[in-house]
Each structure stands twice: as C-alpha cells, then as structure tokens.
PDB file of N, CA, C and O in Angstrom:
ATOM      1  N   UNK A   1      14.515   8.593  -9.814  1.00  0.00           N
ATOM      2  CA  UNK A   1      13.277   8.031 -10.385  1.00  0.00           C
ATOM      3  C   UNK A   1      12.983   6.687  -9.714  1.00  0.00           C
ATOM      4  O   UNK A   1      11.911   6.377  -9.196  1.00  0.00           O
ATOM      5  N   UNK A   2      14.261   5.811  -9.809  1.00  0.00           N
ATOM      6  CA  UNK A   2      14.050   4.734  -8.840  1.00  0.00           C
ATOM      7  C   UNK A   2      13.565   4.980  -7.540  1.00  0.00           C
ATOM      8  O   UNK A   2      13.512   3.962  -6.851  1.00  0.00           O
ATOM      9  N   UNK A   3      13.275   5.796  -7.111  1.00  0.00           N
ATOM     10  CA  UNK A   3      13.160   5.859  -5.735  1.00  0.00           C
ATOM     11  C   UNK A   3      11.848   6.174  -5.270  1.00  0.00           C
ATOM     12  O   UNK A   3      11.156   5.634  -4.407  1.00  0.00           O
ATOM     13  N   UNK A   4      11.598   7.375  -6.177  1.00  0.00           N
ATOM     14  CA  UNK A   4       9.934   7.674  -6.114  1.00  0.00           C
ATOM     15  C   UNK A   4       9.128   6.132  -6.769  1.00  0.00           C
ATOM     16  O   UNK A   4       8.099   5.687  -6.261  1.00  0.00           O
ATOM     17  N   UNK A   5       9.676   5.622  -7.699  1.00  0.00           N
ATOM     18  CA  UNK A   5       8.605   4.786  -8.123  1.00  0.00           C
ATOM     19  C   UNK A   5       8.574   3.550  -6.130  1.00  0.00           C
ATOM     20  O   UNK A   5       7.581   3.107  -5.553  1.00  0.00           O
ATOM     21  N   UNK A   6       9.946   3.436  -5.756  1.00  0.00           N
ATOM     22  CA  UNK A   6      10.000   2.278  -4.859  1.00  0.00           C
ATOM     23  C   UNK A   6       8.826   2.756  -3.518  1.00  0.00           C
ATOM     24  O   UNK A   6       8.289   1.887  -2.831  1.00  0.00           O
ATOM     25  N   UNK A   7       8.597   4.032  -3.338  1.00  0.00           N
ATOM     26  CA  UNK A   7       8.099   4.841  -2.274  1.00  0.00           C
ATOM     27  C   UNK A   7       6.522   4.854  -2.784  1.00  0.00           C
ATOM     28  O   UNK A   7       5.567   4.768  -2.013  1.00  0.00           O
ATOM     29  N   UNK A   8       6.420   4.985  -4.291  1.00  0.00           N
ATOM     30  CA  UNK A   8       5.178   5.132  -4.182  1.00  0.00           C
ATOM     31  C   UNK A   8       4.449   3.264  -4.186  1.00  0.00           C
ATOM     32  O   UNK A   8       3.317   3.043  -3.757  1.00  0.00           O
ATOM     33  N   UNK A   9       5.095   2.469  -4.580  1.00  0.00           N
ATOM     34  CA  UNK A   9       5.183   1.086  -4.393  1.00  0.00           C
ATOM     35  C   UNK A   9       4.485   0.850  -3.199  1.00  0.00           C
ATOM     36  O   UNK A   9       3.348   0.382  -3.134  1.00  0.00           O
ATOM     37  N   UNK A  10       5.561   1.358  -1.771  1.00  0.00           N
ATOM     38  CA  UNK A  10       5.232   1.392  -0.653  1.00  0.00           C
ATOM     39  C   UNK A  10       4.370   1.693  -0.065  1.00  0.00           C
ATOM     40  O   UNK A  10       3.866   1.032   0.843  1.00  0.00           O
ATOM     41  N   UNK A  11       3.829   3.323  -0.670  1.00  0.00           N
ATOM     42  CA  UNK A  11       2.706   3.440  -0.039  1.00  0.00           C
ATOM     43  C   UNK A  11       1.371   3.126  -0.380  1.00  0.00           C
ATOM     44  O   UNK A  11       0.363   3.456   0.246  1.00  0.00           O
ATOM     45  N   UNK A  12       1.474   2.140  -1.924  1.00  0.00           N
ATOM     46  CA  UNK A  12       0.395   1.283  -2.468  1.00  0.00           C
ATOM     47  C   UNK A  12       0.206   0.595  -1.557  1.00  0.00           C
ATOM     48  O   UNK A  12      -0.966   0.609  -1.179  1.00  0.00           O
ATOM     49  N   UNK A  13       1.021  -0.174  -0.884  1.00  0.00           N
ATOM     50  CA  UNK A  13       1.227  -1.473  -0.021  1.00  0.00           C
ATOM     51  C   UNK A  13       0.373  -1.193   1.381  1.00  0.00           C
ATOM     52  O   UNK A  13      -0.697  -1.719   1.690  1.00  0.00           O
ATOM     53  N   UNK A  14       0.978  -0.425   1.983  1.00  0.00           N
ATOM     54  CA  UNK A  14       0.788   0.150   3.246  1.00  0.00           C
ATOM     55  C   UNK A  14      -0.745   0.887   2.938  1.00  0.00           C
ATOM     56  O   UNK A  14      -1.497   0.517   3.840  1.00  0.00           O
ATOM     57  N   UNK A  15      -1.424   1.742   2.039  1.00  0.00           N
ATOM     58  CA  UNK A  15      -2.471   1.322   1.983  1.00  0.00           C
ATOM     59  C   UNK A  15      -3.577   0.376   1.837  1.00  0.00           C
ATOM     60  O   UNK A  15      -4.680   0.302   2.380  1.00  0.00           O
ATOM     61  N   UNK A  16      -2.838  -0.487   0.748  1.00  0.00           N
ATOM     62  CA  UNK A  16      -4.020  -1.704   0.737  1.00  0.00           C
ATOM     63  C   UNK A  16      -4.081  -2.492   2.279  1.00  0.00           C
ATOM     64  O   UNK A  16      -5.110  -2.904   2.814  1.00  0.00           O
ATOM     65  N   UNK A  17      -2.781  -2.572   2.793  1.00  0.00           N
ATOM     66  CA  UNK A  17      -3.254  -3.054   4.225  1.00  0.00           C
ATOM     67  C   UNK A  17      -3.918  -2.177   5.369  1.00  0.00           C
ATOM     68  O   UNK A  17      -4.604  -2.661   6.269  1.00  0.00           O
ATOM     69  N   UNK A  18      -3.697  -1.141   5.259  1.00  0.00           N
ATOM     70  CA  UNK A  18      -5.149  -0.446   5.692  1.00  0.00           C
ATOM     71  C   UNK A  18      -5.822  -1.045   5.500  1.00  0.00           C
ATOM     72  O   UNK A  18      -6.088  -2.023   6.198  1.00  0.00           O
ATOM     73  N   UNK A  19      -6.531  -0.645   4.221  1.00  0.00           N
ATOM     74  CA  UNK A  19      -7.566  -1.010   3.826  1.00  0.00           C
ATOM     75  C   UNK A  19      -8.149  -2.486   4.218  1.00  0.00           C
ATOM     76  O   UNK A  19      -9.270  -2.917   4.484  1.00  0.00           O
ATOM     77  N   UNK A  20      -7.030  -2.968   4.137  1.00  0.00           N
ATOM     78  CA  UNK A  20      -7.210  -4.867   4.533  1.00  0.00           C
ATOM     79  C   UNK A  20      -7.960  -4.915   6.026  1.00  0.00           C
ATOM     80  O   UNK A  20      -8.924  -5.655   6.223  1.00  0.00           O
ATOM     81  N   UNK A  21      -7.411  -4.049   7.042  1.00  0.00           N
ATOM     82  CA  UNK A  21      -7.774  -4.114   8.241  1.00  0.00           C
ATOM     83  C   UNK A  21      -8.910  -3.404   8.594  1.00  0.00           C
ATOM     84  O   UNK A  21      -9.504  -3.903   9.549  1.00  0.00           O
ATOM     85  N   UNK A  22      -9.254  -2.703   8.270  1.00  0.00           N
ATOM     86  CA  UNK A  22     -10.625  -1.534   8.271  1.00  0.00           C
ATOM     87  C   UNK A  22     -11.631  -2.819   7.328  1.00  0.00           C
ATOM     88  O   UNK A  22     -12.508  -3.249   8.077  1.00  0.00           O
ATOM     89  N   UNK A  23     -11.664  -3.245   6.423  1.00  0.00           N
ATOM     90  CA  UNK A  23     -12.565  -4.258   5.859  1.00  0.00           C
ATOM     91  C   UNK A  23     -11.743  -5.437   5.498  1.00  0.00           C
ATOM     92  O   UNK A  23     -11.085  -5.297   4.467  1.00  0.00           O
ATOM     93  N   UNK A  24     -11.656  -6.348   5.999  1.00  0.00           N
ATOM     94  CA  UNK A  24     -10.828  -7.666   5.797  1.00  0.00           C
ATOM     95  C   UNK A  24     -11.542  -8.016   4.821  1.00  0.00           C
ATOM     96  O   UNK A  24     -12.651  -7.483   4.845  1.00  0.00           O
ATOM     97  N   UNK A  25     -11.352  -8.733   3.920  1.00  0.00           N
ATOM     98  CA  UNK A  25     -12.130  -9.464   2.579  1.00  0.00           C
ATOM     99  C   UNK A  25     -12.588 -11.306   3.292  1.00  0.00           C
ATOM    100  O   UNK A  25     -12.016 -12.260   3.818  1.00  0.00           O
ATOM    101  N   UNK A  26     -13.800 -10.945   2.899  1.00  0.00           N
ATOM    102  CA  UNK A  26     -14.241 -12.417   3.097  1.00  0.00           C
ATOM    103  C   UNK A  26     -13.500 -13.481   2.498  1.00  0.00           C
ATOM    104  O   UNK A  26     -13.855 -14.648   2.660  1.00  0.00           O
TER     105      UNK A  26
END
C-alpha cells in the first residue's frame, strides 16, 4: 500500500511538472 500511494505521489509530481513546462505560470 505504501508503495502505490509513494508511486502515485510521483506521478502527481512528474505531471504537474509537465504541466509546469508546457504552460509555466505567470
């Protein structure tokens, strides 16, 4: 359980910085 929650953590992360780079926030 620890593990899926740490992975899905990760790939919160690793999307929002997508996201960060495709539209940087003013």
């Amino acid at each position: 359980k620890t593990n899926e929650n740490v992975i899905s953590w990760l790939n919160k992360q690793l999307n929002e910085n997508q996201l960060s780079r495709k539209a940087p926030s003013p």
